[in-house]
Structures are given as structure tokens and as C-alpha cells.
N, C-alpha and C positions, 0 to 999 in steps of 0.2 A: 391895648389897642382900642381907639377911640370905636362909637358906631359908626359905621362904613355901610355903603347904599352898594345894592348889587348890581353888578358889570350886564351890559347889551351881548348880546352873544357873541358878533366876531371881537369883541374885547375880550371875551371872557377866554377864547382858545386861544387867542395869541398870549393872554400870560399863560394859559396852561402849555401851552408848548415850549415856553421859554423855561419852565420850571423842569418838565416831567423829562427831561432827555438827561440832566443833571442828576436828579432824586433818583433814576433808574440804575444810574452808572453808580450812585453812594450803596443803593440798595443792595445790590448785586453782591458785594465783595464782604458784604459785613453780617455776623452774626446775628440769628431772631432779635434778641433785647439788646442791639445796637444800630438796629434801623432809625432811623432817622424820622421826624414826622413828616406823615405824608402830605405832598404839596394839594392843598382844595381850594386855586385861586378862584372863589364866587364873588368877594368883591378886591378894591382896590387897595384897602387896608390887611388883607391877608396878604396880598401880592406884595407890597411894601414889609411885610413884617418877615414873610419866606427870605424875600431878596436879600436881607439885612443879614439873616442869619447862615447863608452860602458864606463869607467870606469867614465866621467862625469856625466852620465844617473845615473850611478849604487852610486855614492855618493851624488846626489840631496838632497832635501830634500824633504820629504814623505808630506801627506796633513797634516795629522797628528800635524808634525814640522811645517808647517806655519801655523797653525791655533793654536799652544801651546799648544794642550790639547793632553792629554792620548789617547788611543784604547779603551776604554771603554764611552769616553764621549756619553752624552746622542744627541738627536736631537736638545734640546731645548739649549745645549750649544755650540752648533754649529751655528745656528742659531745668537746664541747675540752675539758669537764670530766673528761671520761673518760680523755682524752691525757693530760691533768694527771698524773691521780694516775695511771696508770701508769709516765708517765715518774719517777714519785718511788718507786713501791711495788713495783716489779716485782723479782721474787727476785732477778735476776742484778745490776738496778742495787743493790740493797739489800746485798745482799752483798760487791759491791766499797765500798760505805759502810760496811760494819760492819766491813772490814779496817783503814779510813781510821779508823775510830772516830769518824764523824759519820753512825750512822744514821736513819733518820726516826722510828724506835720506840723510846720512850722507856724505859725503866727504872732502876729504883731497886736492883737485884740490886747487893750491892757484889760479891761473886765473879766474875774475869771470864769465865772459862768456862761459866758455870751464864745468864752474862747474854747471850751469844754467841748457847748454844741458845735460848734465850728470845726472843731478837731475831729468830729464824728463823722460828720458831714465826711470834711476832707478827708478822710480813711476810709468811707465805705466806697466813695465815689473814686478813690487811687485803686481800690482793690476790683473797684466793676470793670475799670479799666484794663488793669493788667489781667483780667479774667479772656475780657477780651479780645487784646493782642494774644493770648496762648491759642485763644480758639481759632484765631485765623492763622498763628503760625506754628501750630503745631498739625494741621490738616496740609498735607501736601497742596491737592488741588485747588483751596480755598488762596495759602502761599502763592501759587504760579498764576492764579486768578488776580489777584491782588495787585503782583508785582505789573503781571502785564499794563492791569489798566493804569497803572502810575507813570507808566513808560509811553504811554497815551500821548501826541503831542496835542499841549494845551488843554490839557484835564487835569485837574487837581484831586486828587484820591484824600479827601475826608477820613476822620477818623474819632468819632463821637459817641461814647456808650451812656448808656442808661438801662439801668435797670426794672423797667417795666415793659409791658407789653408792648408791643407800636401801636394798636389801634389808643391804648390808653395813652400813650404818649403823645399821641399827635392830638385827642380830643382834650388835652391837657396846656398841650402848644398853642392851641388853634381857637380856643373857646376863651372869649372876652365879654364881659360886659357888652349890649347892644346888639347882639349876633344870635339873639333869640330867636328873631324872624328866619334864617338861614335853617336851624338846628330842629325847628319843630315844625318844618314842612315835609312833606311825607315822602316826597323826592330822597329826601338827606337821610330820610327816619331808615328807608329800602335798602340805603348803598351796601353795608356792611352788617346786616342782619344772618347772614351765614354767620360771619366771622362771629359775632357775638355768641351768636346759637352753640356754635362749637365751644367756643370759652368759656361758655356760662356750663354746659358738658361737661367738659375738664375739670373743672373747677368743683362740680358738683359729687363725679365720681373720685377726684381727691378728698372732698373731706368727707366721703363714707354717702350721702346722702343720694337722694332719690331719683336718676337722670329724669329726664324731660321726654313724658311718654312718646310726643311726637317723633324722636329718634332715637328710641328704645328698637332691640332688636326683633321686640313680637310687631311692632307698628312696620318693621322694614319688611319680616318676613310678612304679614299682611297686607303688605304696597306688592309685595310679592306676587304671590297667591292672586291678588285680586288681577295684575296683568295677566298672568298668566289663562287665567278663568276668561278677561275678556280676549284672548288669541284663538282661546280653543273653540268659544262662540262665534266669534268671526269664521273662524274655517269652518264651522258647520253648518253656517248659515249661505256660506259661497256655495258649498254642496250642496246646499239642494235646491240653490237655483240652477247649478249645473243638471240638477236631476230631474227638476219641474222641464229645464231646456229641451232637455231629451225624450222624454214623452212627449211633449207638444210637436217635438219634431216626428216623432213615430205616427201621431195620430194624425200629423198630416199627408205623411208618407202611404199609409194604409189606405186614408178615404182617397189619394189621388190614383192609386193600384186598384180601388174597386169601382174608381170612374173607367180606367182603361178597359175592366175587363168588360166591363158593363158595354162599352162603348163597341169593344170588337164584337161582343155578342150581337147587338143589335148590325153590325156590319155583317154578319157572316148570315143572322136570319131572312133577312130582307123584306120582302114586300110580305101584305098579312097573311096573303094564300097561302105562301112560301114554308110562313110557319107554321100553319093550321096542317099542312100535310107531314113539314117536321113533328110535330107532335103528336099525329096518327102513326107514324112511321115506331115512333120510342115507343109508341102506346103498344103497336102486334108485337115487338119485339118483346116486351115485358109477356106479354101474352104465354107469346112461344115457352119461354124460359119457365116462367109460372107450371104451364102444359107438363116439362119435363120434369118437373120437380114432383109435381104431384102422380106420375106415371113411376116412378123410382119411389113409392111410398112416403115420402117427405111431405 
């Protein structure tokens, strides 16, 4: 694909929506490493190169066709059909046929080295194939999923495996010469960096080696912990604004209860005579009282 200049934004959704309703409907029905690459119309030379290859998708052949049998076959002919051509297509058996010079892939290459490769080619990619029509016709639900959307009107049910990942398969589809500017802008670098993270994971704890501390299980229980630690600070810290609330409510409560009493007191003493005899009056009383205690030896 030539360099291609990038699409104005409402150009850029109307090809993504002409694509992504299609790709959604291929995605759906078809096994992990027979996804299809995924539609990134950024510019008008992806859009042209996607568009092109719909009509390859759309004339494949269904599982169906590579296994010979009808839409009605049973499980158990699925099955022996599937023995079949494995025992006929499987790399290792292929390979000792293409030693013997009777292999099941035909070609017309007169060069015999150039026919060799080709022959390998052609048998790993009959056997990814027939791999997976089993996977879809041997799952029930994946079958009735299948069948539905072909019965779709005006939808064409694809049917195109490959053998690698989708995210690598489509950055395999997709990446041409002149499309450096798209690929190392930091928008593009974001999209799919879970995805990688996880694969690079897999991949890592498959061949014995070191996962990647970031989503190691102490780093998860440490994201852990560390929430946790700030939930229980928060609630303590609401508490005791709840607690500071309530005091400041008390302390207002109390000075406005020792304004009242204060207040009724100066109602009830009255004028200053009033009080000076009120307080002659407490003063004999103390007297008296005093008198009896100390008459009673106290």
C-alpha cells in the first residue's frame, strides 16, 4: 500500500462505520486465530486496501466446504470427517509424502524446490483451516451462531483462518511502507497496550521466564492493600469531622443554657435593693443552720 495522508474526522467515521458493522459480524462467529484483521480506517489507503479484501472473506469457503459435508451433518460425521482429513493433511504426515513425492497438495511449480516450499505452505494453511471449521463445528453454540448469521439476509458469513494472533495479524495486514507517521503517534502506541501487556504475560509465563512485575500477583495484592488502607482513612477521617460536629454543637448548646439561666436569674432578682435583701435573707438562713450544727456538737 502506497503512503496514504490521513482522513478529516467526519471522513474518517463514515469509513469506520462502513467497515466495523461487517468485521463485527466476521468476528463474532469465528475462532481466536481466525479473526480477521481489524478494520483502522486512518487513512484512505487502508480503507481501499480493507474494502478489497471483504470480497475475499465473503467468497472463502464456509466450514461446511472444507469438511464436504451438508448443514445438516450429524456430530459423529464430523468427527470421522475430521479424522479423515487429518490423517491426510497433518504437517508431519505431509511431509513424509512430499519426501516420497506423493503429496496431497497439488501443484503445477515445475522448480522443485520453489514446489517443496509451496507444498508446506499449502498443508500448514489446509490444516489451519480444517482446524478451524472443527472448532466451529464441533461447539454446538458456536454451529447455531454460525449458521444463524449466514441465514442473515444480505450478509455473507466469511470464512478465513490464520494462524497467528489477531492483534499480530492485523499489524501484519495493516503496516506498509509510509504509515510510520500513523504507527509512532502515541494515540496508536495507547489503543492496544492491555492487549500486548497480557500477551507479552502469556508468552512470558509460557516459556518459564519472569512475568512482568507490574501485573505480578504481589503488585495486584499491593494495588490491593494500598485501596483498601485509603477507604479506612477516609472513614476515619469523616469521623471525626462527625465528632469535631458534635462538640462544637454541645459547646453551643451549653453557653446558650448558661445565657438562659443567667438571664432568668437576673429576671427573678430584680432591682438592686431587691437583691441586697435577697442576699441578707440566704446570709441569716446560713446563720441559723450553722447555730444548729454547732449546738448538736458538730
Amino acid at each position: 500500500m502506497p503512503a496514504t495522508h490521513a482522513l478529516c474526522r467526519p471522513c474518517w467515521w463514515q469509513s469506520h462505520r462502513c467497515l466495523l458493522d461487517r468485521y463485527r459480524a466476521i468476528r463474532s462467529t469465528l475462532p481466536t486465530r481466525a479473526w480477521p484483521p481489524t478494520p483502522i480506517p486512518t487513512t484512505s489507503g487502508c480503507c481501499r486496501w480493507y474494502a478489497s479484501q471483504i470480497p475475499a472473506w465473503k467468497h472463502s469457503r464456509s466450514p461446511y466446504q472444507v469438511f464436504g459435508l451438508p448443514t445438516t451433518a450429524s456430530i459423529d460425521e464430523i468427527k470421522a470427517r475430521y479424522r479423515e482429513l487429518c490423517l491426510r493433511w497433518h504437517p508431519d504426515v505431509a511431509a513424509a509424502q512430499c519426501s516420497a513425492g506423493t503429496s496431497p497438495a497439488s501443484t503445477s511449480i515445475n522448480n522443485a524446490t520453489t514446489a517443496t516450499d509451496y507444498e508446506t505452505v499449502r498443508i500448514k494453511e489446509r490444516f489451519i483451516e480444517i482446524t478451524d471449521a472443527y472448532a466451529i463445528l464441533s461447539n454446538p453454540a458456536l454451529r447455531i451462531k454460525y449458521q444463524r448469521a449466514v441465514k442473515q439476509p444480505g450478509h455473507h458469513m466469511p470464512f478465513a483462518a490464520t494462524d497467528r494472533h489477531p492483534s499480530q495479524a492485523f499489524h501484519s495486514a495493516m503496516y506498509q511502507p509510509g504509515d510510520e507517521f500513523i504507527y509512532n503517534s502515541p494515540a496508536w502506541q495507547m489503543m492496544n497496550i492491555r492487549a500486548e501487556r497480557r500477551a507479552k504475560m502469556a508468552a512470558q509465563a509460557g516459556a518459564g521466564g519472569v512475568p512482568d512485575p507490574e501485573s505480578s500477583p504481589h503488585q495486584r495484592a499491593f494495588h490491593i492493600t494500598l485501596g483498601l488502607c485509603l477507604l479506612i482513612g477516609i472513614g476515619h477521617f469523616t469521623q471525626s469531622l462527625l465528632y469535631a460536629a458534635n462538640i462544637q454543637d454541645q459547646r453551643h448548646f451549653n453557653a446558650w443554657m448558661s445565657y438562659t439561666t443567667a438571664r432568668q436569674n437576673a429576671q427573678e432578682a430584680g432591682t438592686p435593693e431587691q437583691c441586697i435583701e435577697n442576699f441578707l435573707a440566704r446570709k441569716r438562713q446560713g446563720d441559723i443552720k450553722r447555730t444548729k450544727l454547732s449546738d448538736n456538737g458538730y
